[in-house]
MMTF fields as JSON, N, C-alpha, C and O atoms, coordinates in Angstrom:
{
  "mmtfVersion": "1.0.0",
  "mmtfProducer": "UNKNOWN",
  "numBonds": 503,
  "numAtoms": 504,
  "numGroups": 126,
  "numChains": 1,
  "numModels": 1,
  "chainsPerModel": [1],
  "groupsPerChain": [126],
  "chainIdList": ["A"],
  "bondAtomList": [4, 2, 8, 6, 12, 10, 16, 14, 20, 18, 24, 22, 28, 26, 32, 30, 36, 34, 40, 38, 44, 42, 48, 46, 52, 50, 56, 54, 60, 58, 64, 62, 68, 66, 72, 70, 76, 74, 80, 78, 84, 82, 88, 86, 92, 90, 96, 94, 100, 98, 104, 102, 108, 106, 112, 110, 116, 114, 120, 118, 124, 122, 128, 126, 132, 130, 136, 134, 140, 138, 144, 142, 148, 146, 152, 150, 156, 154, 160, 158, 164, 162, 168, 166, 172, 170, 176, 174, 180, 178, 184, 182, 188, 186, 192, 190, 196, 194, 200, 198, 204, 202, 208, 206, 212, 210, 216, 214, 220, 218, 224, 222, 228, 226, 232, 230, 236, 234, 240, 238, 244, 242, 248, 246, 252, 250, 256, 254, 260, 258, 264, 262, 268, 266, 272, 270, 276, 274, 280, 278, 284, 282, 288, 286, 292, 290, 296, 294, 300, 298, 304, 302, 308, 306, 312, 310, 316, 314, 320, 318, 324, 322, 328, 326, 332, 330, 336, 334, 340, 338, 344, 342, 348, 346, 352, 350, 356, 354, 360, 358, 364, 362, 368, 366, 372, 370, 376, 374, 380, 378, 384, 382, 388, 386, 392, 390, 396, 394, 400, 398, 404, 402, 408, 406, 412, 410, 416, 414, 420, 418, 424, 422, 428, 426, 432, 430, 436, 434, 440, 438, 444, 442, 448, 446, 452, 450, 456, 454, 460, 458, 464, 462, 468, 466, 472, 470, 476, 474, 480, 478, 484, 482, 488, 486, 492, 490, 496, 494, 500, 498],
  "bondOrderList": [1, 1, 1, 1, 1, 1, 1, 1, 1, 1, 1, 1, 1, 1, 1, 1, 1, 1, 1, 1, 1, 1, 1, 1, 1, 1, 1, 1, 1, 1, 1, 1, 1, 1, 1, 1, 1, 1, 1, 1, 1, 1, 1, 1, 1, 1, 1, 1, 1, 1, 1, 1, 1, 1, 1, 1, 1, 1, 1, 1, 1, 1, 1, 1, 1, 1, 1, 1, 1, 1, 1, 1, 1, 1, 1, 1, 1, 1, 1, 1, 1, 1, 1, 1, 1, 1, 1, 1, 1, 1, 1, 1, 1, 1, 1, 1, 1, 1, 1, 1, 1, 1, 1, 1, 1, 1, 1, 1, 1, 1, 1, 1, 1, 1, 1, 1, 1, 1, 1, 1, 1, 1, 1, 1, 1],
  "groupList": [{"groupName": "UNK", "atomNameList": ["N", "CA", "C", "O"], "elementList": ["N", "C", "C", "O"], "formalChargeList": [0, 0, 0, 0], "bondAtomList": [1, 0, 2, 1, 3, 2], "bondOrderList": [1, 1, 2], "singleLetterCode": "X", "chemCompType": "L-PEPTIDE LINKING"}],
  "groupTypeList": [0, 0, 0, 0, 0, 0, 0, 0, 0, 0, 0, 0, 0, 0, 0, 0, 0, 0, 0, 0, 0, 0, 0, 0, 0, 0, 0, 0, 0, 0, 0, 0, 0, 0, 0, 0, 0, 0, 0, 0, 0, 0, 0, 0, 0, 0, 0, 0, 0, 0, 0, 0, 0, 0, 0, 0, 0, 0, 0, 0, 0, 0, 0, 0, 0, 0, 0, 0, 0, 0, 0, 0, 0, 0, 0, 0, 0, 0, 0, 0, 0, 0, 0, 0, 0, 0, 0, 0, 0, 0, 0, 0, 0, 0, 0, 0, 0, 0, 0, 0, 0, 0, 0, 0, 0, 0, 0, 0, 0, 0, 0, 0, 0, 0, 0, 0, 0, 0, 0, 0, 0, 0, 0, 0, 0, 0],
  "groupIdList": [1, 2, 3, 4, 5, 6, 7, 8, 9, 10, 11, 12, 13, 14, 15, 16, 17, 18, 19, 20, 21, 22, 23, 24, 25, 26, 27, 28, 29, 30, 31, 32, 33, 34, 35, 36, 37, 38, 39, 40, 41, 42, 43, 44, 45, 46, 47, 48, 49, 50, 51, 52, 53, 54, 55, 56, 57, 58, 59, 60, 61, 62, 63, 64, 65, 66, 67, 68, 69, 70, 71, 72, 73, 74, 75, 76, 77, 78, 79, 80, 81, 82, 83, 84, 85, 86, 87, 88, 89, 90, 91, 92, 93, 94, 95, 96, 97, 98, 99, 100, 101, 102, 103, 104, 105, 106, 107, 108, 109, 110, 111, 112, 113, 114, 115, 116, 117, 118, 119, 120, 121, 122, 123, 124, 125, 126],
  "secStructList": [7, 7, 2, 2, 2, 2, 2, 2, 2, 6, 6, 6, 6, 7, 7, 7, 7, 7, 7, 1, 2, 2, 2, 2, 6, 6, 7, 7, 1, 2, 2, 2, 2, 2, 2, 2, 6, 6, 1, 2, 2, 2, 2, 2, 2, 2, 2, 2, 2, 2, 6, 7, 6, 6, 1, 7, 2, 2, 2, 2, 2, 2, 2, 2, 2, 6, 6, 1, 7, 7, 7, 7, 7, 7, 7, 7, 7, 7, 7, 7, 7, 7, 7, 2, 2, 2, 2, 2, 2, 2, 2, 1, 1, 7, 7, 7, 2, 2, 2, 2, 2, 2, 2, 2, 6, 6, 1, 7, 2, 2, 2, 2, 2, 2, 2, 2, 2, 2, 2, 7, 7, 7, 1, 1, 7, 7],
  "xCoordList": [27.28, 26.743, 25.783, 25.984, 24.598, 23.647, 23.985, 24.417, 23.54, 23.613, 22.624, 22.679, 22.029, 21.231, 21.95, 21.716, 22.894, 24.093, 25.168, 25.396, 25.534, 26.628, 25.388, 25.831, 24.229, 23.021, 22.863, 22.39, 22.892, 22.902, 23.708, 23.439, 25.055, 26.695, 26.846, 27.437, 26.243, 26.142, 24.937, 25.068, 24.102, 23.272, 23.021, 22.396, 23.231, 23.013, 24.317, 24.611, 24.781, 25.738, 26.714, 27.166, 27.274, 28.577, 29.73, 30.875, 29.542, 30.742, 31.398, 30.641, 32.79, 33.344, 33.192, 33.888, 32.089, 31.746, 32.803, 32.919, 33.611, 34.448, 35.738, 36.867, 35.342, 36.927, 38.1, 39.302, 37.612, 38.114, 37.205, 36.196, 38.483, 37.664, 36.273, 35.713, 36.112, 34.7, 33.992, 33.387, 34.037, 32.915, 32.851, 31.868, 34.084, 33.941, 33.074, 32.048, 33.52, 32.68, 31.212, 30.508, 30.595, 29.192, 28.885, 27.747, 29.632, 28.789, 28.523, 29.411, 27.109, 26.376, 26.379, 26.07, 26.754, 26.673, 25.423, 25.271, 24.437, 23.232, 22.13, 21.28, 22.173, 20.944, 21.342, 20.447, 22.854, 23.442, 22.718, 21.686, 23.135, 22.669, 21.054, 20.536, 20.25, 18.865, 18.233, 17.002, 18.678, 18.111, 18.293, 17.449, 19.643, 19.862, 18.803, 18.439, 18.492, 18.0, 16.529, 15.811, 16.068, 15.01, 14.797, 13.761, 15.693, 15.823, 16.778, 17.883, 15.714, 16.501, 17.955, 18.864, 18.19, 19.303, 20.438, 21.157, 20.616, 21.448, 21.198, 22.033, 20.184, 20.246, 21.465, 21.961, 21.94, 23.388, 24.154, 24.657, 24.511, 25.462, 25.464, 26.396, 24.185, 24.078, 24.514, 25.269, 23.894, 23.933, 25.693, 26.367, 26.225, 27.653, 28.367, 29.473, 27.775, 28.38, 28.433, 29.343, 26.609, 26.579, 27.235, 27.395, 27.678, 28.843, 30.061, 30.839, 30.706, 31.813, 31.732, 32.279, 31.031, 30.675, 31.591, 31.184, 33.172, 33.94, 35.273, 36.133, 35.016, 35.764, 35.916, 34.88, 36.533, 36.567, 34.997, 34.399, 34.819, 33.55, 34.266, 33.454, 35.366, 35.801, 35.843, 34.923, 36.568, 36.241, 35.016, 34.576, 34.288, 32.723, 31.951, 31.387, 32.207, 31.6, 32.347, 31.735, 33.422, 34.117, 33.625, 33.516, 33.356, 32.946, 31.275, 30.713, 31.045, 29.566, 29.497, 28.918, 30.119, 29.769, 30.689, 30.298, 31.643, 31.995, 31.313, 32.056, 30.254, 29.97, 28.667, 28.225, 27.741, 26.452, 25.8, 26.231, 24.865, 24.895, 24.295, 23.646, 24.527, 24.132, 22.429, 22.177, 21.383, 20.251, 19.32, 19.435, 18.751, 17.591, 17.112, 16.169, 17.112, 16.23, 15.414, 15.805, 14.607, 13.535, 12.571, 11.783, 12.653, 11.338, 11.442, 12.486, 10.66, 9.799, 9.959, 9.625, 10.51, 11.316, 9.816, 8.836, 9.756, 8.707, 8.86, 9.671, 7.491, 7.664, 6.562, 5.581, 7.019, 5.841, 4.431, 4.378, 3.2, 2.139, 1.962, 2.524, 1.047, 0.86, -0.361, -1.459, -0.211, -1.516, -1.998, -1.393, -3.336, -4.308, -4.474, -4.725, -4.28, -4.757, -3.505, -3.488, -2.558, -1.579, -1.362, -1.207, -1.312, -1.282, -2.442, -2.237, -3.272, -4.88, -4.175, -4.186, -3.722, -3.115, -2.066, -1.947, -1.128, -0.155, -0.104, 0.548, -1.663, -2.018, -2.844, -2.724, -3.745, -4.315, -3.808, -4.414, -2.766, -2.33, -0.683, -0.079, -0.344, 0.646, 2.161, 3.156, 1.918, 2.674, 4.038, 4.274, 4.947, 5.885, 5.493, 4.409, 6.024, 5.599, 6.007, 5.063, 6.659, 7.186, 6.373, 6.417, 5.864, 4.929, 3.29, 2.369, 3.642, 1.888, 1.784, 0.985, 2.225, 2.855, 2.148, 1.309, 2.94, 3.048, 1.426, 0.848, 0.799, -0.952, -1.464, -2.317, -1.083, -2.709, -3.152, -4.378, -2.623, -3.144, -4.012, -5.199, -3.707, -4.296, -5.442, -5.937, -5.899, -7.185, -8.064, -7.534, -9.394, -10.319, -10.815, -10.551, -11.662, -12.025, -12.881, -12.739, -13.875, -14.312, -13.913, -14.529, -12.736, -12.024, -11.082, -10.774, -10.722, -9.764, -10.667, -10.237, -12.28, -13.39, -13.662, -13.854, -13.748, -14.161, -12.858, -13.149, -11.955, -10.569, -10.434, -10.07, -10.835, -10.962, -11.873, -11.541, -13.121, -14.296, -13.691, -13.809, -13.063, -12.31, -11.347, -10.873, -10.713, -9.491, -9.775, -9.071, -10.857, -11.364, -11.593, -12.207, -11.034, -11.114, -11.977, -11.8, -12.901, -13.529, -13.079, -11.982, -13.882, -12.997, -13.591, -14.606, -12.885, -13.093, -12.744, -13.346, -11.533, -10.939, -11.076, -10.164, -11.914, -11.956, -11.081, -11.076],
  "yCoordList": [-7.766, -7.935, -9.126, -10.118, -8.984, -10.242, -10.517, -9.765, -12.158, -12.66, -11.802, -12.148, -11.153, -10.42, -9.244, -8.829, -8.884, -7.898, -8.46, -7.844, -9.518, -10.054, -10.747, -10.929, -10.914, -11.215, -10.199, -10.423, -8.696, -7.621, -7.677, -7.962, -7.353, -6.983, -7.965, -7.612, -9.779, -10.576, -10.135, -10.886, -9.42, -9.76, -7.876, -7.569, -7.25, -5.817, -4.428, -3.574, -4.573, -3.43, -4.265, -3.68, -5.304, -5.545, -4.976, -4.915, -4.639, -4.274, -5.206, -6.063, -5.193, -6.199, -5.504, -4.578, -6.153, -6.319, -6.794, -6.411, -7.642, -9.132, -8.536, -8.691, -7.786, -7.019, -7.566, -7.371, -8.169, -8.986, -10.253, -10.557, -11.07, -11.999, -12.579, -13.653, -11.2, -10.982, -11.396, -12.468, -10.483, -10.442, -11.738, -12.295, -12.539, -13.81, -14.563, -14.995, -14.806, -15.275, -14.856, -15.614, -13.708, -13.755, -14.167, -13.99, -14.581, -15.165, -16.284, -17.131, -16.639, -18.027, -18.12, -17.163, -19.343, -19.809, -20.824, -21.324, -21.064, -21.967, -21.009, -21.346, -19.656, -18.742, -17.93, -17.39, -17.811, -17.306, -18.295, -18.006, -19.285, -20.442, -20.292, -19.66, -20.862, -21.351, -19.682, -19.694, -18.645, -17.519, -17.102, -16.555, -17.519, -17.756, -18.741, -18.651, -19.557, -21.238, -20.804, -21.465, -19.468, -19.264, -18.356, -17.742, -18.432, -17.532, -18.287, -18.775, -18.228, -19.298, -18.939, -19.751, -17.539, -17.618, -17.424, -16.43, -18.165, -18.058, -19.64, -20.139, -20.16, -21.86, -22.606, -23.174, -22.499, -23.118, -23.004, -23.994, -21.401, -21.095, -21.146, -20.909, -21.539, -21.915, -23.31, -23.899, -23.803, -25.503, -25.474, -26.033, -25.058, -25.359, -24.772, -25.207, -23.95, -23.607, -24.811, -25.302, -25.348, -26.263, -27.516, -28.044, -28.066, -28.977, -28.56, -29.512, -27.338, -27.557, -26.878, -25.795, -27.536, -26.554, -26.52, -26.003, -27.319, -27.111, -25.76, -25.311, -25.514, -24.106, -23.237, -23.231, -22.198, -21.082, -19.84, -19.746, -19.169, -18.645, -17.296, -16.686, -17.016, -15.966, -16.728, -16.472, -17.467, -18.229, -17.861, -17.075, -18.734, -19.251, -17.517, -17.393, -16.372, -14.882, -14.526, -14.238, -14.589, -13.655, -14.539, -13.957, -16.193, -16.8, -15.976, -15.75, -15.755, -15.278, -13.977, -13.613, -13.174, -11.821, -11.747, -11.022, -12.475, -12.049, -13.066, -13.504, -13.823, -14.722, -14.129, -13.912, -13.72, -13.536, -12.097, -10.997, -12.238, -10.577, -10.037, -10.532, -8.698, -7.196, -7.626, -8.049, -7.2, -7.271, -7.611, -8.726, -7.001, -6.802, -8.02, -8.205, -8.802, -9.888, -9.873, -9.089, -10.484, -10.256, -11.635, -11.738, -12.47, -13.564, -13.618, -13.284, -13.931, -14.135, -15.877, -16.618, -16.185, -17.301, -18.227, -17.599, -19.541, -20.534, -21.499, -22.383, -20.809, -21.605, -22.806, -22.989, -23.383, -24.587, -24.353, -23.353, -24.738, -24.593, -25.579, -26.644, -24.882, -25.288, -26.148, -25.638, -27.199, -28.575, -28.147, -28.0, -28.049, -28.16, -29.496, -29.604, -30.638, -31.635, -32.39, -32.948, -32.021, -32.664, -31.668, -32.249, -30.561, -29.622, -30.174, -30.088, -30.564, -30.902, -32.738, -33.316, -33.178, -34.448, -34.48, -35.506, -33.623, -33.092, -33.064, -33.594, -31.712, -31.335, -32.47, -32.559, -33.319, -34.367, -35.744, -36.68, -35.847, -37.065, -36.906, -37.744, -35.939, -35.048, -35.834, -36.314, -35.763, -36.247, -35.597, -34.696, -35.817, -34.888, -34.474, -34.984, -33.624, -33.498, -34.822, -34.918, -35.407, -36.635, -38.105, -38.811, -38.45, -38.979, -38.794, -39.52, -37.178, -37.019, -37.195, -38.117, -36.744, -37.155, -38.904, -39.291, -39.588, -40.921, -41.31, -41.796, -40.855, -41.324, -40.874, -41.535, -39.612, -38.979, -40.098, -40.187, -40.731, -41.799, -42.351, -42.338, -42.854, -43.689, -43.689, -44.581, -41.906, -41.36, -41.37, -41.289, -41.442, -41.523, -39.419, -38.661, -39.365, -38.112, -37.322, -36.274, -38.546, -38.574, -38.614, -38.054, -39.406, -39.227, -37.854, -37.486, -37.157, -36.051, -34.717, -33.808, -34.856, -33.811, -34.114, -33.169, -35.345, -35.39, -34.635, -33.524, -34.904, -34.584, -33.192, -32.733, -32.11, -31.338, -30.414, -29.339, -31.078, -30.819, -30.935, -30.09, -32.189, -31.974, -31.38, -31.173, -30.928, -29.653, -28.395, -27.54, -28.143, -26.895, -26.206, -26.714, -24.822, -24.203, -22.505, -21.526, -22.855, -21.352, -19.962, -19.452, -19.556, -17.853, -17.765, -18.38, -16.93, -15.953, -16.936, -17.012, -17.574, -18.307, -19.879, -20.531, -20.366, -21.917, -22.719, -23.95],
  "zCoordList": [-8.987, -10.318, -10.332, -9.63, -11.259, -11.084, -12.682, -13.555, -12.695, -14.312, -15.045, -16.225, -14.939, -15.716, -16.594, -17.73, -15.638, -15.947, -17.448, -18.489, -17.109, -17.6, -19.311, -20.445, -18.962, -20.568, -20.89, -22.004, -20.756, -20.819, -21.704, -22.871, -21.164, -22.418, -23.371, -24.391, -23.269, -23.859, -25.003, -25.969, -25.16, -26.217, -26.323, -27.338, -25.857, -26.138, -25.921, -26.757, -24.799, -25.152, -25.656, -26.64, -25.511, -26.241, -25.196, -25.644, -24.096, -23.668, -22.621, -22.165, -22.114, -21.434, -20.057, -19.639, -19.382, -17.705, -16.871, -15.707, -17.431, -16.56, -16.042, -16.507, -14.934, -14.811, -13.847, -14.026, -12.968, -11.639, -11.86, -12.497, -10.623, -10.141, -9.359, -9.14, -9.103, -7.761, -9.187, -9.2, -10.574, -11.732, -11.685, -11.196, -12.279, -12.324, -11.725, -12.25, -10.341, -9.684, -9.568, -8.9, -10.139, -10.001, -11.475, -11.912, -12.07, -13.535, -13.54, -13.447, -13.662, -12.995, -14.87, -15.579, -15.34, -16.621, -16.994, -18.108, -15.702, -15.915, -16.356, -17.18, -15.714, -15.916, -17.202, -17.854, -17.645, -19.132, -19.87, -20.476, -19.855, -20.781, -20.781, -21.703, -19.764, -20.074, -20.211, -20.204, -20.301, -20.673, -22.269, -22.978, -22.635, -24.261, -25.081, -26.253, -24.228, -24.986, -25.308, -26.057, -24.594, -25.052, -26.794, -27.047, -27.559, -28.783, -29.678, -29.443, -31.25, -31.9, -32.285, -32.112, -32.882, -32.746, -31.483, -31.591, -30.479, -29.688, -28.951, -28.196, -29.241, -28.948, -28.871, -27.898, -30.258, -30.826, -29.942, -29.41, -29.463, -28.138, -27.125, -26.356, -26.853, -25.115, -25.216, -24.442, -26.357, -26.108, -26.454, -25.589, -27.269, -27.246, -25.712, -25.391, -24.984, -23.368, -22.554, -21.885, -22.892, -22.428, -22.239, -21.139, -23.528, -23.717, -23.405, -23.467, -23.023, -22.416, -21.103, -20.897, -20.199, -19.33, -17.866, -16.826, -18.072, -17.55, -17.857, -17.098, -18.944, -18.727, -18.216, -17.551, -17.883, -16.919, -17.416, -18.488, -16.237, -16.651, -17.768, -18.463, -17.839, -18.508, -19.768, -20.545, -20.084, -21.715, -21.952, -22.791, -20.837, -21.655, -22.373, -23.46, -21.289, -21.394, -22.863, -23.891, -22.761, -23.819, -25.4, -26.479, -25.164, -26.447, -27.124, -28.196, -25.415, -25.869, -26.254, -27.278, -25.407, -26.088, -27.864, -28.779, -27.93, -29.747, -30.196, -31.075, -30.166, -31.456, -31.364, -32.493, -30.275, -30.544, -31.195, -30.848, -32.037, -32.278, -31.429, -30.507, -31.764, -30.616, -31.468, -32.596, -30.071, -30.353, -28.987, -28.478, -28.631, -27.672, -27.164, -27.934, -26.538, -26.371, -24.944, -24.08, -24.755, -23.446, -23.539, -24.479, -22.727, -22.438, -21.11, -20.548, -20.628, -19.142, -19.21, -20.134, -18.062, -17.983, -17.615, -17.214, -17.765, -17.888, -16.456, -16.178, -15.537, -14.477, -14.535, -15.256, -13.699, -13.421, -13.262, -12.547, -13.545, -13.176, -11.826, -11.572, -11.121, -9.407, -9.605, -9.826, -9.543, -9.119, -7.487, -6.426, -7.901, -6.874, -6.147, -4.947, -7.134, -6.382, -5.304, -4.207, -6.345, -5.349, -4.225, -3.151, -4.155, -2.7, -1.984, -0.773, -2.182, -1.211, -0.863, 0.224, -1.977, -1.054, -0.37, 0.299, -0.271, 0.468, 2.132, 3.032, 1.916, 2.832, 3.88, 5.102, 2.932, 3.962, 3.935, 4.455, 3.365, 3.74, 4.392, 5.062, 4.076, 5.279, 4.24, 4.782, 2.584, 1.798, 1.56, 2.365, 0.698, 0.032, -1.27, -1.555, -2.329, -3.236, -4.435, -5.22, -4.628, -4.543, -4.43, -5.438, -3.626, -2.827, -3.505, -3.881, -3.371, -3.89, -5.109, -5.272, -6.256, -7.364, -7.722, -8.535, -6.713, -6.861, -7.006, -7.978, -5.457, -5.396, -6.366, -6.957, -6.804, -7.081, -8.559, -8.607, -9.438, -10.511, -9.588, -9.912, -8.473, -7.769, -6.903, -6.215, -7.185, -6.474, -7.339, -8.447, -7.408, -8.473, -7.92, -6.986, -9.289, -9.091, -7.736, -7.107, -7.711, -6.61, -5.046, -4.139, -4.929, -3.841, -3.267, -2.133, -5.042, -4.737, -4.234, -3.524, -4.887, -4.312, -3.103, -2.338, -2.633, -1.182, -0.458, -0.017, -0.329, -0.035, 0.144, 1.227, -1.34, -1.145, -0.23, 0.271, -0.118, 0.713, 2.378, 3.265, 2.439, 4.301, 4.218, 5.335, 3.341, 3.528, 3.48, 4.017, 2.817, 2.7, 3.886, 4.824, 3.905, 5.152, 5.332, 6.058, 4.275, 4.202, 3.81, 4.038, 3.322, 3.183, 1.858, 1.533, 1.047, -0.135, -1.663, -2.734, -1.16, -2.251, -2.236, -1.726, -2.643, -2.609, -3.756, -3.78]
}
């Protein structure tokens, strides 16, 4: 079973998935939670999972599937946007991401184009 399964019966069929312990154990309560946190009504209940987030994963499922209502939900989860500049200082100063982070305030604009200009390796996509 994937957590997708177990947000499924939580916000649309309503039915009880949790039959064994194997279920148990595949109910990840971080991707339940930050997949709820995206919809106002169900905020409240992730964030209250969140605060007790030592309970057994069967509490935490069964609180969720009877308090939340039946209803469709769907968002496309929010990833990071990818910096160009820090991958090009990465790459030529042989940094961590961490690290690069740290310089790049410390590069003027001009330095991060030159940079880019000796990293640049030709082709289709510059």
């Amino acid at each position: 079973m994937s957590p997708f399964d177990f947000l499924n019966a939580i916000n649309h069929s309503k039915k009880d998935i949790m039959i064994d312990d194997l279920d148990e154990k595949a109910y990840v309560p971080f991707v339940v939670n930050r997949s709820l946190s995206y919809f106002q009504d169900t905020i409240m209940f992730a964030n209250e999972m969140n605060r007790w987030h030592h309970i057994d994963n069967r509490l935490a499922f069964d609180f969720l599937i009877n308090t939340i209502r039946k209803r469709k939900r769907f968002s496309k989860w929010i990833k990071p946007e990818k910096e160009n500049d820090i991958d090009v200082v990465k790459e030529y100063y042989g940094y961590s991401n961490e690290k690069a982070r740290q310089v790049i305030p410390l590069l003027t604009h001009d330095h991060i184009t030159a940079i880019k200009g000796k990293v640049n390796k030709g082709g289709r996509r510059n």
